[in-house]
C-alpha positions in Angstrom: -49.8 5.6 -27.8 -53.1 4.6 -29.4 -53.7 8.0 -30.7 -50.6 7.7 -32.4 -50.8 4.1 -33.7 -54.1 5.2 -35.4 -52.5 8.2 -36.9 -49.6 6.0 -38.2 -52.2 3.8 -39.7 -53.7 6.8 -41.3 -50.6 8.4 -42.8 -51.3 11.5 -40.4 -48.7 12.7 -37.1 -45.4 13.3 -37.1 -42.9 11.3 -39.5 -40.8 8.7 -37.7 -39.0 5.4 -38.3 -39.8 1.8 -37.7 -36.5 -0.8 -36.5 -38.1 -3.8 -36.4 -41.1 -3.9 -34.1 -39.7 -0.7 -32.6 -41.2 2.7 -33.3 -38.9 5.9 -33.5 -39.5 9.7 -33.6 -36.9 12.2 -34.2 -37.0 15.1 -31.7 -36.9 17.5 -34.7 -39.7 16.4 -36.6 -41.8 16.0 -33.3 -41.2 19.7 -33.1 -41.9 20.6 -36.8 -44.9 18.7 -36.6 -46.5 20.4 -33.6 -45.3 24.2 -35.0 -47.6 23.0 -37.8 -50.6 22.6 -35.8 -50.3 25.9 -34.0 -53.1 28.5 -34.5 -52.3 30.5 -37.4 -54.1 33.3 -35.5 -56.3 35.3 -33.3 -58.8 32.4 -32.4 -58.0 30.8 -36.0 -57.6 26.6 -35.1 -55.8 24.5 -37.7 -58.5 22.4 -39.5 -58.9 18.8 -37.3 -55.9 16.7 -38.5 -58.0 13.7 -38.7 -60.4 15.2 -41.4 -58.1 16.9 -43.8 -55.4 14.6 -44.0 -57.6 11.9 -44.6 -57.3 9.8 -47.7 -60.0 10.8 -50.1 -61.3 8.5 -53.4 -63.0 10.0 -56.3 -64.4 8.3 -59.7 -61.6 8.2 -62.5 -62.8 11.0 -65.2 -61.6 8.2 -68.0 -62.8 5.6 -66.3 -65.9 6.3 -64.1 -65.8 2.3 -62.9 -62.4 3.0 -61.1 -61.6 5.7 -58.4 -58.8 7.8 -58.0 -56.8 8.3 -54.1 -55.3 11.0 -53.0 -52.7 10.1 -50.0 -51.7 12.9 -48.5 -49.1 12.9 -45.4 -46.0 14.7 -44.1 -42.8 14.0 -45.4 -40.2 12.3 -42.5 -37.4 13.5 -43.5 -38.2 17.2 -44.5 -41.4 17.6 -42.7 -43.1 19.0 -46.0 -46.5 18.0 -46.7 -47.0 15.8 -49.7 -50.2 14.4 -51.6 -49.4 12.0 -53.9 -52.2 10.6 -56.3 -53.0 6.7 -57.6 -55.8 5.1 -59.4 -56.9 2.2 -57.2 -56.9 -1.1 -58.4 -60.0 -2.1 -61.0 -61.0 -5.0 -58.0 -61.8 -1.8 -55.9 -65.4 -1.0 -57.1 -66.6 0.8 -53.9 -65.2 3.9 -52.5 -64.5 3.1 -49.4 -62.9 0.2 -50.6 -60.7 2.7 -52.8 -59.9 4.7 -49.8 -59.0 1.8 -47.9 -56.6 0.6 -50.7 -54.9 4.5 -50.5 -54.2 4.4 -46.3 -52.4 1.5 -46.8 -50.8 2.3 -50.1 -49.8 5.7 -48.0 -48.4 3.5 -45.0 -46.5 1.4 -47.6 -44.7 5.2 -49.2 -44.0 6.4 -45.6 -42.5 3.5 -44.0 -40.1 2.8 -47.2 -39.2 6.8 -47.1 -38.1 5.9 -43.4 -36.5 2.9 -43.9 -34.6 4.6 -47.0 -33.8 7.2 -44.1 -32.2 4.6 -41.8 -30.1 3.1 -44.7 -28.4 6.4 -45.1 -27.7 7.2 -41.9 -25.1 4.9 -40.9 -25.0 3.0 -37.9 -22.6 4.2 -34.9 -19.9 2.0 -34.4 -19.6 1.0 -31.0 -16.3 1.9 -29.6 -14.2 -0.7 -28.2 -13.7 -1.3 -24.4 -10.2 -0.2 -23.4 -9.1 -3.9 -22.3 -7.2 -3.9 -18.7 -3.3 -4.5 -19.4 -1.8 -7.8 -18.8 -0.4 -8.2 -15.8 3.6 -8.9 -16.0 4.9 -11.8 -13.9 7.0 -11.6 -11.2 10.4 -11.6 -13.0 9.9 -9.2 -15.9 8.6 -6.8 -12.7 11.3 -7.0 -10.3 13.9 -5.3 -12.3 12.0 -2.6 -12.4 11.0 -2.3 -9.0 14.8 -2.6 -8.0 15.7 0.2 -9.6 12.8 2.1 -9.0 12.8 1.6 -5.3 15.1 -0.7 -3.5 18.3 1.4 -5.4 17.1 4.0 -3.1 17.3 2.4 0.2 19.8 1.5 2.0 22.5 -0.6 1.3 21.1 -3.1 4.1 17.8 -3.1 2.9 19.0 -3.6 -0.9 20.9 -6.6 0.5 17.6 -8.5 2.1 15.6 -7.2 -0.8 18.3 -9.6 -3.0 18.2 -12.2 -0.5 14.5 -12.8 -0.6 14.3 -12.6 -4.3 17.0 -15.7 -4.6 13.4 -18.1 -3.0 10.6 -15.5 -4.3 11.8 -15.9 -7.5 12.4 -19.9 -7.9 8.9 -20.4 -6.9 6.5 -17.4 -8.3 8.7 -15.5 -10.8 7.1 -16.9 -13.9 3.6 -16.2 -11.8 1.3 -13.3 -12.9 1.2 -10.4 -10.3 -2.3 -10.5 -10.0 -2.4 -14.4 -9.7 0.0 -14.7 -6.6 -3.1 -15.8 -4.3 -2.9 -18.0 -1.1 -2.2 -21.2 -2.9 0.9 -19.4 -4.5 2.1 -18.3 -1.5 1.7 -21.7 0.2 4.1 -22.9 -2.3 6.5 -20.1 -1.5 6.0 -21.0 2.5 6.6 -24.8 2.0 10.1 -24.1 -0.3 11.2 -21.2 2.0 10.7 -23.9 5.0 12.3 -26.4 2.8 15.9 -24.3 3.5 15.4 -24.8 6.8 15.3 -21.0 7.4 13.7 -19.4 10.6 10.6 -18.0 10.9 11.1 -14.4 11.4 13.5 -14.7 8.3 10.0 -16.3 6.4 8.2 -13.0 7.6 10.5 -10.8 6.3 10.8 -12.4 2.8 6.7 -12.2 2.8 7.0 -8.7 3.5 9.3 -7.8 0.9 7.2 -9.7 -1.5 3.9 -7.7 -0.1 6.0 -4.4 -0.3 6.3 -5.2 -4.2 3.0 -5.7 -4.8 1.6 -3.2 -2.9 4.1 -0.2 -4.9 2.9 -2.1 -8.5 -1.0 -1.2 -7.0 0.6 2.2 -6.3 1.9 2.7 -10.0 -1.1 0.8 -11.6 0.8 -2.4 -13.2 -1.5 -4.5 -11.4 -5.1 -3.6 -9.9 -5.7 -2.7 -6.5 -6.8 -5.9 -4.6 -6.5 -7.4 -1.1 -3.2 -9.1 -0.7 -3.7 -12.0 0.9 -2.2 -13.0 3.8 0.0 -15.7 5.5 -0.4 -16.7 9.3 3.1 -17.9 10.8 3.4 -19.5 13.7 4.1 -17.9 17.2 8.1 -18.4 17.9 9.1 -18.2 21.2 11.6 -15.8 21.9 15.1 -17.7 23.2 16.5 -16.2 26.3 19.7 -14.4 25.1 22.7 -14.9 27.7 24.1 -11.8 29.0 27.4 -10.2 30.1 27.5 -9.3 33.5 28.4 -5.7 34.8 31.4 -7.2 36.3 32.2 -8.9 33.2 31.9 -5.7 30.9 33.8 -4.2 33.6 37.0 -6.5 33.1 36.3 -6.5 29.2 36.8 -2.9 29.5 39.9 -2.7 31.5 41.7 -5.0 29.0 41.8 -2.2 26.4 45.5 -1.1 26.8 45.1 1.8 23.4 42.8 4.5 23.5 40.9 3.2 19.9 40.6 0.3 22.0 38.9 1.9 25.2 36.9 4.3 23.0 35.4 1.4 21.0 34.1 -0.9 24.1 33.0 2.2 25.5 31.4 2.8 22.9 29.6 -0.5 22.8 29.3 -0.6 26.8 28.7 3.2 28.1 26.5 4.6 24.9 24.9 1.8 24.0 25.8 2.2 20.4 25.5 -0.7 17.3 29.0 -1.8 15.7 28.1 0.0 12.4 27.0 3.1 14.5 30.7 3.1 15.8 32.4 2.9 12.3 30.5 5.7 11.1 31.5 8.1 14.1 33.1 11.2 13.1 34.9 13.6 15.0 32.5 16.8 14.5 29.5 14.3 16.0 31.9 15.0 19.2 30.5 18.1 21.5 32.0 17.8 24.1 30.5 21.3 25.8 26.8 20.2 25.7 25.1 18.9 28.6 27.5 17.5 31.4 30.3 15.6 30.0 29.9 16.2 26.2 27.4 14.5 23.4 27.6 12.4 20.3 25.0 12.8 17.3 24.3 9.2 16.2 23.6 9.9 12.1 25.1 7.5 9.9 26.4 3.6 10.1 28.1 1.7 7.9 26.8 -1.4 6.3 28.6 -4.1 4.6 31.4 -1.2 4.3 29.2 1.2 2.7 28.6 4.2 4.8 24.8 5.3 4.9 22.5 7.6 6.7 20.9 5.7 10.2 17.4 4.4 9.8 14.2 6.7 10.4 13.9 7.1 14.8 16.9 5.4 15.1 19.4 8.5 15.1 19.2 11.1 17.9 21.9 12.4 20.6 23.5 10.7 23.5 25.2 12.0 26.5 28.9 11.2 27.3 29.6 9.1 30.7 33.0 11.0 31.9 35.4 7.9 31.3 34.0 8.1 27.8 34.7 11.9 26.8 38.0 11.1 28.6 38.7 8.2 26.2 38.1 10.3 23.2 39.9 13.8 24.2 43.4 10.9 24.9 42.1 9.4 21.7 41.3 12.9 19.4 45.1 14.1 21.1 46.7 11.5 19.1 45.2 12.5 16.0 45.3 9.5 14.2 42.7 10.1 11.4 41.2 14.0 11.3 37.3 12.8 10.4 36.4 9.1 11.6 36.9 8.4 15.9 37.8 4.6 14.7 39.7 5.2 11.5 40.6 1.7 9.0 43.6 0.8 10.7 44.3 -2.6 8.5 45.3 -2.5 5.2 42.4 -5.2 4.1 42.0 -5.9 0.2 38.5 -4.5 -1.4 36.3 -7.6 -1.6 33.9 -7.8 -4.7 29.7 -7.9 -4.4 26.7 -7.3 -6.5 27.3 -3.8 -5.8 30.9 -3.6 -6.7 33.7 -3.2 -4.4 33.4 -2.8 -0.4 35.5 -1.7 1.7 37.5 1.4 0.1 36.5 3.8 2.5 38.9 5.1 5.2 36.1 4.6 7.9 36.1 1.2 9.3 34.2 -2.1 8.2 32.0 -3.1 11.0 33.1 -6.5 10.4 36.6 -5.6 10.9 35.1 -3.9 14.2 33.2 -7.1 15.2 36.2 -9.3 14.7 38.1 -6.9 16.9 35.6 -7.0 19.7 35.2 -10.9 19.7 39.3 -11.3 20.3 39.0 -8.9 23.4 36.1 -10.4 24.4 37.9 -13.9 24.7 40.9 -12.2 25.5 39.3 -11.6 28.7 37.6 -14.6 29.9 34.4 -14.3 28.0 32.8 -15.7 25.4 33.1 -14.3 22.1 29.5 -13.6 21.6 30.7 -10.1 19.1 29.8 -6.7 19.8 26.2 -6.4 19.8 26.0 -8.6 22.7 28.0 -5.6 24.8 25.3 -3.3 23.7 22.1 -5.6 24.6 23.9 -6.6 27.9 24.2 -2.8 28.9 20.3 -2.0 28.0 19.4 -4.8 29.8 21.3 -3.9 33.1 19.6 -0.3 33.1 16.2 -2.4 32.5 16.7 -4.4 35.7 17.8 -1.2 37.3 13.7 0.0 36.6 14.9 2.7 34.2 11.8 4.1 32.6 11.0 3.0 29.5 11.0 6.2 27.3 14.4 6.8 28.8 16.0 3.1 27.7 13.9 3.9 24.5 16.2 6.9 23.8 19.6 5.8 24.6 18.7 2.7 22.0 17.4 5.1 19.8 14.4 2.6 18.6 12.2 3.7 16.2 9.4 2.7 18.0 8.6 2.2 21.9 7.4 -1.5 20.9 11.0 -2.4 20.1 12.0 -1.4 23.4 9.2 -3.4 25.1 9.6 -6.5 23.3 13.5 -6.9 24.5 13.9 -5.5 27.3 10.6 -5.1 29.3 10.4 -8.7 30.5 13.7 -8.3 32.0 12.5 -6.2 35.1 9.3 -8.2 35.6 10.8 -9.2 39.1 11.4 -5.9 40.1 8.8 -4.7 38.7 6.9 -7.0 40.9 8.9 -6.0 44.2 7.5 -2.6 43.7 4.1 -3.7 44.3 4.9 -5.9 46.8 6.5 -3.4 48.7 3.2 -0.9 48.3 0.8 -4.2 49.5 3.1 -4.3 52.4 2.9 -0.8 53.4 -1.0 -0.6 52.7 -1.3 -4.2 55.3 0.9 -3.2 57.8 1.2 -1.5 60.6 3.3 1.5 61.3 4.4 0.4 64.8 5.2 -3.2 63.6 7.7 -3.6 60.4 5.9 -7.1 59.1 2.8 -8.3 61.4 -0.3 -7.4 61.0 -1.7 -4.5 63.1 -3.5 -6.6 66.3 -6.9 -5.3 67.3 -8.6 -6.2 70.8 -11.0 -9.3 70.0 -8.5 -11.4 67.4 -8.0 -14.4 69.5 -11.6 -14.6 70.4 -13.0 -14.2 67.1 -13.3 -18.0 66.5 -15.1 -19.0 69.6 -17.9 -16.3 68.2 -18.1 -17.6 65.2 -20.6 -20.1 64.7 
């Protein structure tokens, strides 16, 4: 660095460029510069750079009192070598002082030549940083997201997607996506709670809301980021009364018509959801497989829409024999050729969000319901609708120790954690018996059926003791 601050005092090295206090040389005139100091042949050396570019001084052949410089150095720009020529100043009346005058009169030509350079070449323009989009609030989002995704779902799910929007959107529609932090849900929590709606209904709306955001992250409206999250508080399950097997029993005997019979048997021998049972058609019906026949559970009906089941919760369930019976007396009649329970009254379409319900010729599961809830008071009990018949049924077989993965099945859950959570804690008891029954045959004797096996010493043992 030295080296070449001296040179650049000198005039001599490469050419280069000065911004500010900052020096510059240009990779191409580096190079130039050092091809012109290569040997120029077989142990030929350039002369010592020092020595001829030096700036010489010589008297003035019209005026011996004053000295004439030569300033030789290399062009910047093109590299070519120069030697420009000045009369020193008439003050300068010693050579060296001339030849001082000339290496700063040199330094003077070279740094305006770069300079001059710099002017030229203009400047590049720094490019502007891409700025990350705004993020759209909550309401000019939704619409989009509704009929981008929840149009495809089912018509259920489109429902409680519209019925968590009616709060989500009161409190954080004119919010910013990526604003809705923990203090924005908070306020969501404490109006939701306001409405005096239950807890697991809170959950759900929250994850609706975290489904949105998470499918704007997925589609890049908003930036990725940790949602935050919401604790609830634990709600104890209520204990749901059930229908005894005597009472399902008598519930079913009151069915005088077969589409009668076949719907509680439905409900009571396969276990299957009200909506499942509207959307029963006669070619699910197979009645060669297995021992008494099948039925493919595929499609329900929802709010008298008919739709494909959810995900794990379709599958095929064998027929108990009073139930294929029920459906050959019920098929013979051929009342309707496609649904098993086919819209028997003539009920006016009622107008939603969605346009009409209820045009189909399948059954309205509410129709269904109401039907279910007259028998059921019909015979004694109380109306608690259809869905009680099913839960009552799976809990029976669950006292009964029926293994899990088989209850799983014939409710067709989704997941094995649904089936656990209602009706695991139902055979705790006899669960419990089971184990009693093994401690008692590990502590007892074979000869004796409940006292402990007697051994010689035993009524002596206290008097050893000390």
């Amino acid at each position: 660095m030295r080296t070449l601050e001296g040179w650049r005092a000198k005039g001599l090295g490469p050419p280069y460029q000065t911004h500010g206090r900052r020096v510059v040389y240009r990779r191409e005139n580096v190079h130039t510069w050092l091809h012109s100091q290569e040997t120029r042949g077989s142990g030929e050396k350039q002369p010592d750079p020092v020595r001829e570019e030096a700036v010489t001084a010589w008297p003035y052949k019209k005026d011996p009192a004053r000295y004439q410089v030569s300033m030789p150095y290399l062009h910047p720009i093109t590299g070519q070598e120069v030697r420009p020529r000045k009369l020193a100043p008439a003050d300068r009346t010693t050579i060296e002082a001339a030849i001082k005058w000339g290496e700063a009169e040199r330094l003077k030509l070279v740094t305006a030549l770069c300079r001059d350079r710099a002017k030229e070449e203009p400047k590049p323009t720094p490019k502007p940083q891409p700025q990350a989009p705004k993020a759209p609030t909550l309401r000019t989002f939704w619409p989009d997201f509704t009929a981008a995704y929840v149009a495809r779902q089912k018509r259920s799910t489109q429902v409680g997607y519209r019925s968590a929007w009616k709060h989500i959107g009161v409190v954080l529609g004119d919010t910013a996506m990526d604003a809705i932090d923990e203090e924005a849900l908070e306020r969501l929590r404490e109006h939701i709670e306001a409405q005096d709606i239950e807890i697991p209904t809170q959950e759900l709306y929250f994850a609706k809301l975290a489904k949105a955001l998470r499918w704007a992250m997925g589609r890049r409206k908003i930036p990725r980021a940790i949602l935050p999250k919401i604790e609830f508080d634990p709600v104890k399950r209520k204990r749901v009364a059930i229908y005894s097997p005597e009472d399902l029993e008598r519930l079913i005997a009151l069915a005088g018509a077969p589409y009668e019979r076949v719907l509680l048997l439905l409900l009571a021998d396969g276990a299957l959801r009200i909506g499942e049972c509207a959307g029963l058609q006669w070619g699910d019906i197979h009645y060669r497989r297995r021992k008494h026949g099948t039925m493919v559970i595929c499609r329900n009906v929802v709010l008298g829409y008919e739709q494909d089941s959810a995900k794990g919760e379709d599958g095929e369930v064998p027929l108990t024999p009073r139930l294929a019976a029920a459906l050959k007396d019920l098929q013979a009649e051929q009342e309707h050729a496609t649904w098993v329970l086919p819209r028997r009254a003539k009920t006016r379409a009622r107008k939603t969000l969605e346009g009409s319900r209820g045009r189909g010729e399948h059954s309205d599961e509410g129709h269904l319901g109401t039907y279910v809830t007259r028998l059921q008071e019909a015979a004694g009990l109380r109306g608690y609708g259809p869905h009680r018949v099913r839960h009552s049924r799976l809990t029976h077989l669950a006292e009964r120790m029926i293994p899990l993965r088989a209850l799983q099945h014939l409710a067709r859950h989704a997941k094995e954690s649904t089936t656990e959570k209602y009706y695991l804690h139902v055979n705790r008891l006899a669960a419990a018996e089971v184990a009693i029954d093994e401690l008692v045959s590990m502590t007892t004797s074979p000869e004796s059926s409940g006292n402990a096996l007697a051994t010689p010493g035993n009524g002596r043992r206290n008097a050893v003791l000390h």
